[in-house]
C-alpha positions in Angstrom: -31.2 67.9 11.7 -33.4 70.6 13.7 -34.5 73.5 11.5 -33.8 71.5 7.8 -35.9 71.9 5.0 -37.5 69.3 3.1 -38.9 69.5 -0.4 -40.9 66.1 -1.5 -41.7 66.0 -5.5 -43.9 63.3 -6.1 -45.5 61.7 -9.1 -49.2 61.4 -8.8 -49.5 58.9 -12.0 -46.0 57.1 -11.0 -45.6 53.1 -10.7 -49.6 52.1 -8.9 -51.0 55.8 -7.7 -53.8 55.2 -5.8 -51.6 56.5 -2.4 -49.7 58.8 -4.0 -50.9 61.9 -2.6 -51.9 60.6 1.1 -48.5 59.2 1.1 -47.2 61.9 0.3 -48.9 64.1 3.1 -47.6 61.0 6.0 -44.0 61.6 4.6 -44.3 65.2 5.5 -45.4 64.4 9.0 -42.7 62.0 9.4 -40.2 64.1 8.5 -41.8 67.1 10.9 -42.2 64.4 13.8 -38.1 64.3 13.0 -37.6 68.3 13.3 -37.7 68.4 9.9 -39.8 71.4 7.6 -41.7 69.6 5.0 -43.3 70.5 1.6 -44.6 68.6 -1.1 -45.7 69.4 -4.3 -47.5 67.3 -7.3 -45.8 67.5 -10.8 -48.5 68.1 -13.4 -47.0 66.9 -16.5 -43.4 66.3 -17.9 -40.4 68.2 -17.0 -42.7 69.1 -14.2 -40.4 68.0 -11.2 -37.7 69.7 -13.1 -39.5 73.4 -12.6 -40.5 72.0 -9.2 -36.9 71.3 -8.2 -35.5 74.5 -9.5 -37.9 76.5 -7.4 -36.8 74.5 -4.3 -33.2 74.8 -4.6 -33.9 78.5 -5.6 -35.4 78.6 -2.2 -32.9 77.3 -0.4 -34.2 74.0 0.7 -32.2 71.2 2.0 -33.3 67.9 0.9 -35.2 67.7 -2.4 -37.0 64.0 -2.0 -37.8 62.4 -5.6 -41.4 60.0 -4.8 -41.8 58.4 -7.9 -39.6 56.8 -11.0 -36.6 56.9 -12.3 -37.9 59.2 -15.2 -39.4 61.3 -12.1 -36.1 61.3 -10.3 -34.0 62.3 -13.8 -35.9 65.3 -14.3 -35.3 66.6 -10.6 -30.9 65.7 -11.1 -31.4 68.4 -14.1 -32.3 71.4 -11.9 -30.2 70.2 -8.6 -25.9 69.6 -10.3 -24.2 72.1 -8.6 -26.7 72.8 -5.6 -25.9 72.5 -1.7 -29.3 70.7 -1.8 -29.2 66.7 -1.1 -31.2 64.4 -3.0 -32.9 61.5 -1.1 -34.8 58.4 -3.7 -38.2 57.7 -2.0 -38.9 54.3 -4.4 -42.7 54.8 -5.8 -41.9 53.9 -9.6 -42.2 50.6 -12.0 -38.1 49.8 -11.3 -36.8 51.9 -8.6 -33.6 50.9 -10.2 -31.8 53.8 -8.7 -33.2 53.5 -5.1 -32.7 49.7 -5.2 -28.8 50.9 -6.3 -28.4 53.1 -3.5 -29.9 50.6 -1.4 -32.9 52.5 -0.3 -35.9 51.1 1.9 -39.1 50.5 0.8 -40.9 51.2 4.2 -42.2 54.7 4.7 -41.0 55.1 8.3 -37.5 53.7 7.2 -37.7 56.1 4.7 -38.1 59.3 6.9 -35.7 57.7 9.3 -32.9 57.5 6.3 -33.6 61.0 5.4 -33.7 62.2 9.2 -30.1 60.9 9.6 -29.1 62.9 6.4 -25.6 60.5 5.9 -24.4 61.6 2.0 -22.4 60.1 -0.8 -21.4 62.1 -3.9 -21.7 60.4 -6.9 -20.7 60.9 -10.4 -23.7 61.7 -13.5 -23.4 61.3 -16.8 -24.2 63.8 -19.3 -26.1 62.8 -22.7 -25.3 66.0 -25.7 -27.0 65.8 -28.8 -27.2 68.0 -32.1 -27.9 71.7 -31.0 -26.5 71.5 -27.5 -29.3 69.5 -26.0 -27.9 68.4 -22.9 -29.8 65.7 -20.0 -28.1 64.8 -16.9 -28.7 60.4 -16.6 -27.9 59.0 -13.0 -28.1 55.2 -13.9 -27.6 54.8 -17.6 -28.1 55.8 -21.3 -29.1 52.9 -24.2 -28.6 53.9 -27.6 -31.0 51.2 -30.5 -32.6 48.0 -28.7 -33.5 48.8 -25.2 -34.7 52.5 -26.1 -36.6 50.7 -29.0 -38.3 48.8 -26.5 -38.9 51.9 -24.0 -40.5 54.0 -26.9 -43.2 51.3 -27.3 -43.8 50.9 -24.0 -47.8 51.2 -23.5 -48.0 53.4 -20.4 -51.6 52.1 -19.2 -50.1 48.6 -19.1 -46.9 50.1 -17.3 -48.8 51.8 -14.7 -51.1 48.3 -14.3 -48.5 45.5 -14.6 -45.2 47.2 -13.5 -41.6 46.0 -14.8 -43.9 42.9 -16.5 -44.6 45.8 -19.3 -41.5 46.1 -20.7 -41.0 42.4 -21.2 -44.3 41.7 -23.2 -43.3 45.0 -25.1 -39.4 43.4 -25.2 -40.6 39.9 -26.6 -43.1 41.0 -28.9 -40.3 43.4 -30.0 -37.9 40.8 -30.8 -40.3 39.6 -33.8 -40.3 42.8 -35.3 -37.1 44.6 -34.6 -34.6 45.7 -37.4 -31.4 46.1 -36.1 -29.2 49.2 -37.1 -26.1 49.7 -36.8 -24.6 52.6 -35.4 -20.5 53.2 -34.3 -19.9 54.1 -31.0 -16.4 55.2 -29.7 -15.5 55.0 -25.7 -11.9 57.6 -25.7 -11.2 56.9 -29.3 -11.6 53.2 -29.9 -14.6 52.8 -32.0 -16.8 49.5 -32.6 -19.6 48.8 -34.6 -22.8 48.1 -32.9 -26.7 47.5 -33.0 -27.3 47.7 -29.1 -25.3 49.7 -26.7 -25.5 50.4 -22.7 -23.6 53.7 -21.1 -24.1 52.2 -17.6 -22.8 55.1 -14.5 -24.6 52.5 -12.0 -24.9 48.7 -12.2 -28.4 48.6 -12.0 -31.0 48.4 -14.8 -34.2 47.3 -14.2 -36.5 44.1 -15.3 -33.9 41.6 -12.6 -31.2 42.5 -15.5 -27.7 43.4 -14.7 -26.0 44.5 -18.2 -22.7 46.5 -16.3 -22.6 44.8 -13.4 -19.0 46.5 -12.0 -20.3 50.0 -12.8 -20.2 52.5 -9.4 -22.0 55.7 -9.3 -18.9 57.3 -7.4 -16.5 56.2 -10.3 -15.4 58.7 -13.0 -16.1 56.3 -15.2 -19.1 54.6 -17.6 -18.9 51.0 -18.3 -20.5 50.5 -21.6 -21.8 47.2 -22.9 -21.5 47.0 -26.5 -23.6 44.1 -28.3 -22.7 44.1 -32.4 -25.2 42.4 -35.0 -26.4 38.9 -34.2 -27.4 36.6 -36.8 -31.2 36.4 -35.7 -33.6 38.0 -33.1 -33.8 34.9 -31.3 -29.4 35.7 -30.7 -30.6 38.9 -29.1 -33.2 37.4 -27.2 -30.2 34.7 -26.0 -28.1 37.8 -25.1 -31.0 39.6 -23.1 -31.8 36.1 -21.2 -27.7 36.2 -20.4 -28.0 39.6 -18.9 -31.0 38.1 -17.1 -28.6 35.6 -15.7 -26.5 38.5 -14.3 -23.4 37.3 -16.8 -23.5 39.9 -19.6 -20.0 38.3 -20.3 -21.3 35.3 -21.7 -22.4 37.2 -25.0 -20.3 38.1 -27.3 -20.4 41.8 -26.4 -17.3 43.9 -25.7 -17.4 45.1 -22.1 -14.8 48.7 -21.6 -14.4 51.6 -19.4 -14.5 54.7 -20.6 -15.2 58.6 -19.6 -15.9 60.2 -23.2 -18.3 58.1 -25.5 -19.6 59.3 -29.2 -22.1 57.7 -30.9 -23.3 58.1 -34.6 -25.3 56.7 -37.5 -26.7 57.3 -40.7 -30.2 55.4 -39.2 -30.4 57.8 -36.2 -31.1 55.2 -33.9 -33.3 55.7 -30.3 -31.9 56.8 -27.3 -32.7 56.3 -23.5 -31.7 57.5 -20.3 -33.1 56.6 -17.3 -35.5 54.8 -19.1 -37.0 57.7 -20.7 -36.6 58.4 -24.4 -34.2 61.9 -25.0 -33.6 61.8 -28.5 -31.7 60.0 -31.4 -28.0 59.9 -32.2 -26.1 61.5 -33.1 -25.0 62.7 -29.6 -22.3 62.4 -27.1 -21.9 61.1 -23.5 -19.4 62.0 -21.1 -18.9 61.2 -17.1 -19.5 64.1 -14.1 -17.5 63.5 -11.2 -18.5 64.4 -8.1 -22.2 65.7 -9.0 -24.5 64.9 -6.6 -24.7 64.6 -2.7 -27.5 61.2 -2.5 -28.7 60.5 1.0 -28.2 56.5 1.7 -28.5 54.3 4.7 
């Protein structure tokens, strides 16, 4: 590994930041300590890790390491698709749904030693389109009405102070208020009719809820979890608390495969991917084999 280049993008404000920046520094003398050329560089504001990334790749660096969330980490996979440049997860977010996925340590030494060794997988994205030819690369999943509901009203002070924990006071106060609409999703030509749907490339998800549990980021594949109207919140709250369980199975959701998914509705629904909010439907999803080289243990 003599002579490689690493770039670290952190997020200063990500998950409890009071180390961000000093951790940030040790991981480059970790990685140095390992023969390894180390950078890293602050993001400033949104889509600022994906300008950072660009630049890097541009440069011709190595290892692009994501320090922060999952939102973090999504906007770095839209500037590195088609790069030589490997991407290792450094967990420092609220979920670290992807690093926890990839099986990723939490120590900072076992960190730089993950990294040192360099060992790759290549996984599949997927690849959210909505009206105008938006497009956003998503490594873990997309959720089209409930879940993005939730993420939208997400209070980020009490995200950044109480972690996962945010999303489930924002999730149950939700549940009281929530108006369901229905939207039609199709996964390669069958359509159903639905109120919450999950696009899931990985079979994590965050909150200790596992919605597409047999979902593999090297598969060229999505499962999608496809939940239709319940008769009352408190059914939707029942199918949450199953997911909670780890048997999403035991709702009365339809569970497929699929590689080309449209969504639509006259309500324009919220969307999610990664956990962030990209938009409202109408807008289409499809599956990227072979996308992305990930550094795991």
């Amino acid at each position: 590994m003599t002579g490689k280049r690493a770039t670290i993008i952190y997020n200063p404000m990500s998950g409890r930041p009071s180390r961000r920046a000093e951790d940030a520094r040790e991981m480059t003398r970790l990685l140095e300590f390992r023969g390894i050329i180390a950078q890293a560089h602050a993001t400033t504001g949104p889509d600022d890790a994906t300008r950072l990334a660009h630049e890097a790749v541009t440069d011709g660096t190595d290892i692009i390491v994501s320090y922060g969330g999952d939102g973090t980490l999504n906007e770095i996979i839209q500037s590195i698709v088609g790069s030589s440049a490997a991407l290792a997860v450094w967990p420092g977010g609220t979920s670290n749904v992807v690093a926890r996925d990839l099986g990723m340590p939490f120590d900072i030494n076992k960190i730089a030693d993950v990294i040192a060794k360099a060992k790759t997988r290549r996984i599949a994205l997927g690849l959210a389109q909505g009206q105008e030819d938006e497009r956003r690369y998503f490594f873990m999943m997309a959720g089209i009405g409930l879940d993005a509901s939730i993420a939208r009203g997400v209070n980020k002070r009490l995200k950044r102070k109480t972690g996962e924990f945010a999303y489930w006071i924002t999730g149950i106060k939700h549940l009281f208020t929530w108006q369901a609409e229905t939207f039609v999703i199709e996964v390669d030509g069958q359509s159903y009719e639905s109120v919450f749907a999950l696009i899931g490339n990985g079979k994590g998800y965050g909150g200790g809820m596992c919605i597409t549990p047999h979902a593999q980021l090297e598969d060229p594949w999505f499962e999608v979890y496809i939940l239709p109207r319940q008769a009352s919140n408190l059914a939707y709250m029942s199918a949450l608390a199953a997911c909670m369980r780890g048997k999403p199975e035991s709702t009365n959701a339809t569970i497929v495969k699929g590689r080309h998914i449209k969504a639509n509705s006259t309500h324009e629904p919220w969307v999610e991917a990664d956990g962030e909010i990209i938009g409202s439907l109408p807008m289409s999803f499809d599956i990227v084999p072979d996308a992305l080289s990930v550094i795991v243990p």
